[in-house]
C-alpha positions, 0 to 999 in steps of 0.5 A: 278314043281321044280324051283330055282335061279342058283347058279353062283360063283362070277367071273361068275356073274361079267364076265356077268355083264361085258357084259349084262348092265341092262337097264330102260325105263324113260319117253319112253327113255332106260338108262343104271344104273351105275356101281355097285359093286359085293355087290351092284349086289347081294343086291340091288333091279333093281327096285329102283335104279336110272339110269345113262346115256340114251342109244344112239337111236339104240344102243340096240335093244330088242332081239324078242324070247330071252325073259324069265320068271326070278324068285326071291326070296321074300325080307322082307315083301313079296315086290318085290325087284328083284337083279341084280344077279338073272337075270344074273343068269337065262339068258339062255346060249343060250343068253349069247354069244348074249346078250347085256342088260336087263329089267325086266318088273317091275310090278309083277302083269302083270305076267298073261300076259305071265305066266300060273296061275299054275306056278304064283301060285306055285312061290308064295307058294315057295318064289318067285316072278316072272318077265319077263325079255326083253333081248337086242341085 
């Protein structure tokens, strides 16, 4: 098994920022985050940023079959601290056209639930940490 992040040049990484918002469920309620820089895209961890504005009801709408597993290189001490950027990287092409926003599901645990042990085990001894990613339409 041989998985990495993609490589995606800067102007590609804000092209689909510019079209795919990442997006967080609060208190049942999905919100958009606010806008970040291309810095903050690369740097900053999905999980502890705070969101902006909730999303109008039936505005996005989860993308059923166009969910994928995302992978993310371990931030220091082993935590999960997934980047913007890794997800951008990995939606597959075929999504790309299509694709409004993200969610990553945040607890790296529930892994079992749609990853196969040999691929969580593997992930872990090469550095990276797993999500699954929801994408909306």
């Amino acid at each position: 098994m041989n998985v990495s992040i993609p490589e995606i040049t800067d102007e590609e990484l804000l092209k689909r920022y510019e079209n795919i918002k990442p997006v967080k469920i609060v208190d049942g309620r999905l919100y958009y985050f606010p806008k970040f820089s291309l810095e903050e895209l690369k740097n900053l961890p999905y999980l502890s940023q705070n969101v902006s504005t909730m999303v109008p009801v039936g505005a996005l709408n989860p993308w059923q079959n166009h969910n994928f597993t995302c992978f993310h290189k371990w931030d220091s001490g082993l935590f999960f601290r997934p980047k913007i950027c890794e997800v951008l990287s990995q939606i597959p092409e075929e999504s790309l056209e299509f694709a409004k926003a993200f969610e990553i599901v945040k607890v790296p645990q529930s892994v079992y639930r749609f990853c196969d042990q040999e691929l969580v085990n593997w992930a872990f001894e090469h550095g990276y940490h797993i999500s699954f990613v929801i994408l909306y339409k």
